[in-house]
C-alpha positions as CSV (number, residue, x, y, z in Angstrom):
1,X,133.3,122.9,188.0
2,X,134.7,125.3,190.8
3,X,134.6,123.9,194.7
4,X,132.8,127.0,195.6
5,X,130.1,129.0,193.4
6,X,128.4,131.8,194.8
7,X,126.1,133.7,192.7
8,X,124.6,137.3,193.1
9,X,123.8,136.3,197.3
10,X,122.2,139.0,198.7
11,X,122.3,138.7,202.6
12,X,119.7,140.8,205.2
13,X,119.1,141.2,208.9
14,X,115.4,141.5,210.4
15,X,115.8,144.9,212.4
16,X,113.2,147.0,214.6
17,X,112.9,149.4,211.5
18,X,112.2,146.6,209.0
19,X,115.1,144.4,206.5
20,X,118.6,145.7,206.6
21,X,120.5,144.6,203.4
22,X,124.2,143.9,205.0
23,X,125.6,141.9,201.7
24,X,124.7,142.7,198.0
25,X,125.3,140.9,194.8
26,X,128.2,139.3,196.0
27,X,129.6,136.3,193.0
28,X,133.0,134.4,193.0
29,X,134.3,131.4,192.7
30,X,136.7,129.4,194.3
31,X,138.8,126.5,192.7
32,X,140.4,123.5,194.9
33,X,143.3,124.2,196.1
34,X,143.1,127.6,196.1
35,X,142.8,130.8,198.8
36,X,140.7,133.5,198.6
37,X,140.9,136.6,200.4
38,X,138.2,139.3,201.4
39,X,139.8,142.4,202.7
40,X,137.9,145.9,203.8
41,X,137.3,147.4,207.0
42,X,135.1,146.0,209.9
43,X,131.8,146.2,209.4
44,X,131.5,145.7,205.3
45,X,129.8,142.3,205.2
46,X,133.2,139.5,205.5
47,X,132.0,137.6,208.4
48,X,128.6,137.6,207.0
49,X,128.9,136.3,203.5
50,X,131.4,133.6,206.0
51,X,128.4,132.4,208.3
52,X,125.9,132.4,205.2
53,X,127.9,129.4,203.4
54,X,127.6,127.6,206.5
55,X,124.2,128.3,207.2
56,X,125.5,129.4,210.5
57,X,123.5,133.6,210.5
58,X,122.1,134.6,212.9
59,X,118.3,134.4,213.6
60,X,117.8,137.5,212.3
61,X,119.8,137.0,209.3
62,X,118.7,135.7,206.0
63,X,119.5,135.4,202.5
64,X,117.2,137.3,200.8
65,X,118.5,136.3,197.5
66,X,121.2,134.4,195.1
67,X,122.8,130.9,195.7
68,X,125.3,129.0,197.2
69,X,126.7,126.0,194.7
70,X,129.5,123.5,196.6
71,X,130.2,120.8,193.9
72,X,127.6,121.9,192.0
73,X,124.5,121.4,195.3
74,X,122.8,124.5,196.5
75,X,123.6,124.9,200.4
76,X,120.7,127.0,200.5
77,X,118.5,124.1,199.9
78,X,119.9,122.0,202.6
79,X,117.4,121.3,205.6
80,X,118.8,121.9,209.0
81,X,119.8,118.3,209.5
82,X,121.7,118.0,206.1
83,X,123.8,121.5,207.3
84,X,124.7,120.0,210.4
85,X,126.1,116.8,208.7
86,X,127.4,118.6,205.9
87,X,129.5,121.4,208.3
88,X,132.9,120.3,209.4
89,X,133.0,117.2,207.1
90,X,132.4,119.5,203.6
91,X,133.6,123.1,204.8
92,X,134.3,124.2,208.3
93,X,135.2,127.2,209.7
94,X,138.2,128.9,212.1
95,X,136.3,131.2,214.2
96,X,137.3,134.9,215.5
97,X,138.8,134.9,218.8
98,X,140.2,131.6,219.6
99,X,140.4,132.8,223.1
100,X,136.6,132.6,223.1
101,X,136.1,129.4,220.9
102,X,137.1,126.7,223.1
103,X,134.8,125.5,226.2
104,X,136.9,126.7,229.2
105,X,136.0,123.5,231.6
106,X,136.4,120.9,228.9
107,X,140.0,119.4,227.2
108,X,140.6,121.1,224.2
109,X,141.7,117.2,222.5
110,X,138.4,115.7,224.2
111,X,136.7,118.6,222.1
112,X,138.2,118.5,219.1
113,X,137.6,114.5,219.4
114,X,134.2,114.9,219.8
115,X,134.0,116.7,216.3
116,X,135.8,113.8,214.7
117,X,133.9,111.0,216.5
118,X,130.5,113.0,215.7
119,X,131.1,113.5,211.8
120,X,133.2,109.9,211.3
121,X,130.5,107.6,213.2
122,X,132.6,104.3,211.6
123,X,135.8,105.2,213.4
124,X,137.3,103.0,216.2
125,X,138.5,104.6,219.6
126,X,141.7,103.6,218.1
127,X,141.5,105.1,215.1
128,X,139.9,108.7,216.8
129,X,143.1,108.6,218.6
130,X,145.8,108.8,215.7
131,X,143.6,111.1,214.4
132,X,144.1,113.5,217.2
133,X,147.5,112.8,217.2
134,X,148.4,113.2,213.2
135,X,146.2,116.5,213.7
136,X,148.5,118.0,216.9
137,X,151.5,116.7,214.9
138,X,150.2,118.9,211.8
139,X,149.8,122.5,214.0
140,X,153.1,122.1,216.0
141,X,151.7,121.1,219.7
142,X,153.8,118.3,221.2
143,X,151.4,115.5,222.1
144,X,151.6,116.4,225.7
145,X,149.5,118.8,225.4
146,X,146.6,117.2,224.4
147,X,144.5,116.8,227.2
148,X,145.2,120.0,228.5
149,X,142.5,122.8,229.3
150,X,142.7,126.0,226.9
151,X,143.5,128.2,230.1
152,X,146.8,125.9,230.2
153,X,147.5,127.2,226.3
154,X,149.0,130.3,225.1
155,X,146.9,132.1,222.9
156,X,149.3,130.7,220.0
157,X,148.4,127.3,220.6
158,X,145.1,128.6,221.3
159,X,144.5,129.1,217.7
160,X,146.5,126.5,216.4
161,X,144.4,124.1,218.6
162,X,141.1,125.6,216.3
163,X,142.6,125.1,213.2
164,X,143.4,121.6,214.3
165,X,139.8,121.3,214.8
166,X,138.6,122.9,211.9
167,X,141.1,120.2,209.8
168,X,139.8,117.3,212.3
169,X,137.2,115.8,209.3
170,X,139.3,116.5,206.3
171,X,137.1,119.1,205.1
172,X,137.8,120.4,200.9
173,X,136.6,124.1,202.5
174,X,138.4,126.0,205.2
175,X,137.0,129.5,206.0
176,X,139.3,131.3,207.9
177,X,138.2,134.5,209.9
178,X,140.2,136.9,211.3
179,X,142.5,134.0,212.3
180,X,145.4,135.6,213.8
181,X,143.4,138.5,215.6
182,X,145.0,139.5,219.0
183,X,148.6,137.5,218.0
184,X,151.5,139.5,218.3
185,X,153.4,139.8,214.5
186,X,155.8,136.7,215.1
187,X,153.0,134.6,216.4
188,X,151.3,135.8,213.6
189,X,153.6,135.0,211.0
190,X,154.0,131.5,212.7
191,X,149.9,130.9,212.1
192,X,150.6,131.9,208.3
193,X,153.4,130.1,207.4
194,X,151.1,126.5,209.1
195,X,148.4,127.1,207.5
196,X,150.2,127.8,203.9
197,X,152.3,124.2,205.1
198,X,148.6,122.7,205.8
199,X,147.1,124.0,202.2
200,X,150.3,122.5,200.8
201,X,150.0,119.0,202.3
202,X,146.4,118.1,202.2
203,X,144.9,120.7,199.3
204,X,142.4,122.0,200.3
205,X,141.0,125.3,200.2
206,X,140.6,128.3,201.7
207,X,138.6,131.5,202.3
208,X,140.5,134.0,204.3
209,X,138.5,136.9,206.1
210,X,140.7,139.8,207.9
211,X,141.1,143.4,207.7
212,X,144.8,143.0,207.5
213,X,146.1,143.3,204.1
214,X,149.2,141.9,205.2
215,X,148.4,138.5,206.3
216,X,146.0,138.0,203.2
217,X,148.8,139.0,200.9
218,X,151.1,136.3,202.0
219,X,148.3,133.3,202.3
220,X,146.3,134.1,199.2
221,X,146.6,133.8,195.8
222,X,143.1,135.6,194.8
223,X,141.4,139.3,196.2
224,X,138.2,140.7,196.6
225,X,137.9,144.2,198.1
226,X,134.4,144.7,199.9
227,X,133.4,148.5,200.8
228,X,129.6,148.7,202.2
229,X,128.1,144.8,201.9
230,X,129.9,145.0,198.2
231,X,132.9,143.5,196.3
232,X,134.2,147.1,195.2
233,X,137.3,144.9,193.1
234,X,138.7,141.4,192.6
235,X,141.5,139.9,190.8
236,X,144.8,138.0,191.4
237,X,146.6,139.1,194.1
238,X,149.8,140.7,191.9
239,X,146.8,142.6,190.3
240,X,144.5,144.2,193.2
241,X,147.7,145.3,195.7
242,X,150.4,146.2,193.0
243,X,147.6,147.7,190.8
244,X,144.6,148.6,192.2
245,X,142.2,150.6,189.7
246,X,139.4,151.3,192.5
247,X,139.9,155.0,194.6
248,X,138.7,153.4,198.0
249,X,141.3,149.5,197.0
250,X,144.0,152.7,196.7
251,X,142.3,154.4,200.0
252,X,143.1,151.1,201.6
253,X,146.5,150.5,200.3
254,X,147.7,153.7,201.3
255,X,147.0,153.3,204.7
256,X,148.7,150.0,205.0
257,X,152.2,151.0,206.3
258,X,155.0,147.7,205.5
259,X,158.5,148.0,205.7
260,X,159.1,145.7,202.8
261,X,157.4,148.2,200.3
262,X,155.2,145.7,199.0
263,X,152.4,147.9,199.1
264,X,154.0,151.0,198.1
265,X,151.5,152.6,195.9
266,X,151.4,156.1,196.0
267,X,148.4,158.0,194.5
268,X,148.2,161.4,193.0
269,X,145.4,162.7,194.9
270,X,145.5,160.4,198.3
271,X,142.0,158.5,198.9
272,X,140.5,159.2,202.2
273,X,138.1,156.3,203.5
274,X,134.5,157.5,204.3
275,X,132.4,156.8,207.6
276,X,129.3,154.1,207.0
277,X,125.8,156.1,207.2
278,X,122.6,154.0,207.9
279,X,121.8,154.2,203.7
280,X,123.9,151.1,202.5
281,X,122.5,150.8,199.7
282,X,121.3,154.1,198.0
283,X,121.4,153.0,194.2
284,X,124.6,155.3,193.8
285,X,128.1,154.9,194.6
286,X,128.7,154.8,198.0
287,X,132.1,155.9,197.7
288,X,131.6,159.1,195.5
289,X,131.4,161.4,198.5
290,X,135.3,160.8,199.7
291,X,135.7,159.6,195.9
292,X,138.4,162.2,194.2
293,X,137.5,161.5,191.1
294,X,133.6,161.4,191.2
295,X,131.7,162.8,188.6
296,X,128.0,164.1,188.5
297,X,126.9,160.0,187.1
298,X,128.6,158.4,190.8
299,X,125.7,160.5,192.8
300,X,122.7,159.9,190.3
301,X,123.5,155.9,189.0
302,X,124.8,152.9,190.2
303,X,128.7,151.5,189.6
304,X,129.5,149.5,186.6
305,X,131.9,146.6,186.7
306,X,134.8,147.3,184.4
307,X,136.7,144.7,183.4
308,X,140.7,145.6,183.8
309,X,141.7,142.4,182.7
310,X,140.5,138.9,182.4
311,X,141.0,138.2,186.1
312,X,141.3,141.8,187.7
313,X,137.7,144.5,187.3
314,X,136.5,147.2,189.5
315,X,133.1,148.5,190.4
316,X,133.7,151.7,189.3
317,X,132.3,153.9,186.5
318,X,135.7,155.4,186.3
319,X,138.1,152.3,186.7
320,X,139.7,151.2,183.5
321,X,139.4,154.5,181.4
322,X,142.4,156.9,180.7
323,X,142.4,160.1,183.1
């Protein structure tokens, strides 16, 4: 049985004009241990299919269809009170912006206790401490620090403060969104390499949201490219950004500059990415317009999935057949 099993979720937002579908027929699955990336640009639908396994949308978000399995239980079932005991302690979540995540007038290790003494009841003052302690130990910030206020942190220790508080109840699930946004690279690359050192040491797992196709190469082991609220390809990682098969994967590739190479895939006819228009979901391709290789069938019928190999397929009619 996988940690994570999510199953055809279709996700919406109440609007002034009537249900907005933001996330379609999104399925994976995640195994323990392991990190899964989503990739694509701002907008697609990664933060929301994020907040939905917490039960954490907004009020005018919903789930308009699918489910959510962890160890086999539907979170969607859950009542409000059975979320709220279930968050932090089962899966828990490093929030955008770390600069905005922490209460400016409280200590950030009086609220990252709080967490831990909320979720772990049974523990002694004692104990709560070591915690703390064993958790600033595990992100690199001397112990000193611990009562400071987040104004007194640079925005490094900022965020390595969150993930210490997204660790603080052991959780099997981390989801991990846009975590080094607004680092500079070295910082960056610092963030990485702990939280690769974190999934090493207690095993747990991981779902890694960003835009940067960098970062998610070097912490994740599995891909899924979302275009437009939909997974568009997924595979191992060696698979999707040595060989992607989808034009807009390619689109997205090629306008990754590295020095390295690692993503130096060069196209025959260039893939140019496409603007969003209010029509998501139009029962067609919604890549075919910018598409290069779009026939007549992308504007008339939906994608098919085509299966590359075992682990790697596209949403593409076009993916996976000879040109």
């Amino acid at each position: 049985m996988p940690l994570l099993d999510v199953d055809n979720l279709t996700i919406a937002y109440h609007t002034r004009s009537g249900p907005v579908t933001a996330v379609e027929n999104v399925s994976f699955r995640l195994e323990r241990g392991k990190f899964l990336g989503i990739v694509g640009e701002s907008g697609c639908g990664k933060t929301t299919i994020g907040m939905s396994l917490l039960g954490l949308l907004p009020e005018n978000g919903f789930v308009r269809e699918g489910r959510i399995l962890f160890e086999g239980s539907d979170l969607l079932a859950l009542s409000q009170k059975e979320l709220q005991a279930f968050r932090w302690k089962k899966i828990s979540m490093i929030f955008q912006a770390a600069m905005n995540a922490l209460n400016p007038v409280h200590r950030v290790g009086d609220q990252i206790i709080e967490a831990i003494r909320i979720h772990n009841p049974e523990f002694s003052e004692e104990r709560i401490q070591k915690e703390i302690k064993e958790l600033y130990d595990l992100v690199d910030i001397p112990e000193q620090r611990i009562f400071d206020y987040p104004h007194q942190y640079s925005g490094g220790m900022k965020q390595r403060a969150v993930i210490a508080m997204a660790l603080s109840c052991r959780p099997d699930l981390v989801i991990a969104d846009e975590p080094t946004t607004a680092l500079d690279v070295i910082v960056q690359d610092q963030i990485i390499r702990k939280i690769k050192d974190i999934q090493r040491q207690r095993g747990i797992a991981g779902i890694f949201i960003s835009h940067d196709i960098g970062v998610v190469a070097e912490a994740c082991q599995d891909i899924m490219v979302m275009y437009r609220g939909k997974i568009v390809e997924q595979g191992k990682r060696e698979e999707v950004f040595v060989a992607p098969v989808h034009p807009y994967t390619i689109a997205l590739l090629s306008s990754h500059l590295t020095i390295d190479g690692v993503f130096d895939f060069h196209a025959d006819k260039p893939e140019v990415a496409c603007d969003f228009s209010p029509d998501f979901f139009a029962g067609v391709c919604g890549y075919a317009e910018s598409c290069s290789r779009a026939e007549a069938q992308c504007f008339t019928a939906p994608p098919k999935w085509r299966e590359i190999t075992p682990t790697h397929k596209a949403l593409c009619r076009l993916c996976g057949q000879n040109d």
